[in-house]
C-alpha positions in Angstrom: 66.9 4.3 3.9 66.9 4.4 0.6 64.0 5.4 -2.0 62.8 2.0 -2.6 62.5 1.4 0.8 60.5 4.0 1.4 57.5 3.1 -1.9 57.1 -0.5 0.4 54.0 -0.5 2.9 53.2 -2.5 5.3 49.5 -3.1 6.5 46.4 -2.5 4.8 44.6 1.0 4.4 41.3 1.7 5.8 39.6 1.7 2.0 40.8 -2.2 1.9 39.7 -2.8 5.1 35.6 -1.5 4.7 36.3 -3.5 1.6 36.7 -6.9 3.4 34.5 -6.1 5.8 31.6 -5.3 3.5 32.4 -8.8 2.1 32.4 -10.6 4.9 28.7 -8.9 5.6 27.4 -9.8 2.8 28.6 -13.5 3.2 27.2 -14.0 6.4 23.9 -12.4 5.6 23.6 -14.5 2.6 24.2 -17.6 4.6 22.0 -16.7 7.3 19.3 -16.5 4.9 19.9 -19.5 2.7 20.6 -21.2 6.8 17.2 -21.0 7.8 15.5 -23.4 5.2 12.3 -23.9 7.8 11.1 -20.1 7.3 11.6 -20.4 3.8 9.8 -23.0 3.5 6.7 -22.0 5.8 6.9 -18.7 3.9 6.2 -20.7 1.0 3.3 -23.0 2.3 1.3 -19.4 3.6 1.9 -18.2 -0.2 0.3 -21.0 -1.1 -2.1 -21.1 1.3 -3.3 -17.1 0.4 -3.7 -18.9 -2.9 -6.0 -21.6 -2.4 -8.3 -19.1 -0.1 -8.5 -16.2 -3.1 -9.4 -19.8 -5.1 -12.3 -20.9 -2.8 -13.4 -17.7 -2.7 -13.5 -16.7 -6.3 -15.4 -20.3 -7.2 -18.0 -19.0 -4.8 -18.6 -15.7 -5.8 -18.5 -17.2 -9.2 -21.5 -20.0 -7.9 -23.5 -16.8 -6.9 -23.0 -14.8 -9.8 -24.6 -17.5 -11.4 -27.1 -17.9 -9.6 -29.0 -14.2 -9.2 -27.2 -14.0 -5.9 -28.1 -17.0 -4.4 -24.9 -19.8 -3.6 -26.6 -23.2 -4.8 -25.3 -26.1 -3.1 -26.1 -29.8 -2.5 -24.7 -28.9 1.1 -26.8 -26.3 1.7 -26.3 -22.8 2.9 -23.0 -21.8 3.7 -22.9 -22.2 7.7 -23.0 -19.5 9.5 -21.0 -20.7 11.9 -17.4 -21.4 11.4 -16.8 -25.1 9.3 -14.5 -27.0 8.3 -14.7 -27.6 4.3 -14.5 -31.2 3.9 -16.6 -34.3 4.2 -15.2 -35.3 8.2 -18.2 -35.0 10.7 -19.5 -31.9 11.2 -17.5 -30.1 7.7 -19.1 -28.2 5.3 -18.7 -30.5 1.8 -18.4 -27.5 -0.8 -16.8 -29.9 -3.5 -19.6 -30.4 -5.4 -20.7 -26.9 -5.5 -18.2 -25.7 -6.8 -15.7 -28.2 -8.5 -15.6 -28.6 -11.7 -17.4 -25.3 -13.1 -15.7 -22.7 -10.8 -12.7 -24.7 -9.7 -11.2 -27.5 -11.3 -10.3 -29.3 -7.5 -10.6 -28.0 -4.3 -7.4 -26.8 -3.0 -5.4 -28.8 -0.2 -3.5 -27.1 2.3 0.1 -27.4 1.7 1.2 -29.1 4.8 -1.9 -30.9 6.8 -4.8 -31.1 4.0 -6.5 -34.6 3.1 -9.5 -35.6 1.3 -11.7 -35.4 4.8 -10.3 -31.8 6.0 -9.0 -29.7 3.2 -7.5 -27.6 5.8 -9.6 -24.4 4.9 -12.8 -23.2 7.0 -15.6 -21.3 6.5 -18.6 -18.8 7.6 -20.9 -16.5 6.2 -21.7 -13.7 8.7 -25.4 -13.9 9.3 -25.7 -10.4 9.8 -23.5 -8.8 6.9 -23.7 -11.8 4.4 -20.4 -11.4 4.3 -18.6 -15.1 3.2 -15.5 -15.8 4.7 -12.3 -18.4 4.0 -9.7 -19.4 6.6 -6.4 -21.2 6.8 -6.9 -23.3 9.6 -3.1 -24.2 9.5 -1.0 -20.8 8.6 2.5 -21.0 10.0 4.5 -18.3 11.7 1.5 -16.8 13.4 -0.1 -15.0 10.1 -3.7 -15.7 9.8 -5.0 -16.0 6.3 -8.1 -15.5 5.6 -10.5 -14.2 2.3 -13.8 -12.6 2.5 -16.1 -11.1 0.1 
């Protein structure tokens, strides 16, 4: 055996080998991710969805700020049981209210809103006052809601 002989290895160390493995890791968690494009994309319609809801509610304070604590609408009071917001039988129609001067359209949900159903419900707590929005269609079991 001479000395040159000995300088050759065969095999990799341990240092190469956590090396590839943290790779490999870091592949496959990367694709798993960028795999699931349904999540991603419900994720998505909920952001949007927390959105519209912190919209609606905003325009509404704003209607009541402007009117010493009173909401004005052609509608009438905000029900206090829970609505739909929309013009299909038996919604609550808050466009008018509150579209153009506090919100420039009403939101649409994402996914399932139309000009009848905007997807959204609401209710003002006849005890507390207290106005809440809904998401009537959040995905992956979040509810999303706004209240003030």
């Amino acid at each position: 055996m001479t000395l040159t002989d000995m300088g050759k290895r065969q095999g990799l160390t341990i240092i190469e080998l956590v090396i590839v493995i943290s790779i490999l890791a870091i592949i496959i968690g990367i694709t798993t991710i960028a795999s699931n494009p349904v999540q991603q994309f419900a994720n998505a319609r909920n952001t949007q969805r927390w959105s519209h809801v912190n919209s609606l509610i905003n325009a509404i304070s704003q209607n009541i700020a402007d009117n010493n604590n009173v909401f004005t609408c052609t509608s009438g009071a905000i029900p206090t049981s829970t609505k739909v917001i929309g013009t299909i039988g038996g919604g609550y129609n808050i466009g008018p209210c509150i579209t153009p001067t506090y919100i420039v359209t009403l939101p649409f949900d994402p996914k399932t809103g139309t000009t009848t159903d905007i997807g959204y419900s609401i209710l003002q707590s006849a005890t507390s006052g207290v106005i809440t929005i809904y998401s009537d269609d959040a995905e992956l079991g979040i509810a999303i809601s706004a209240a003030r």
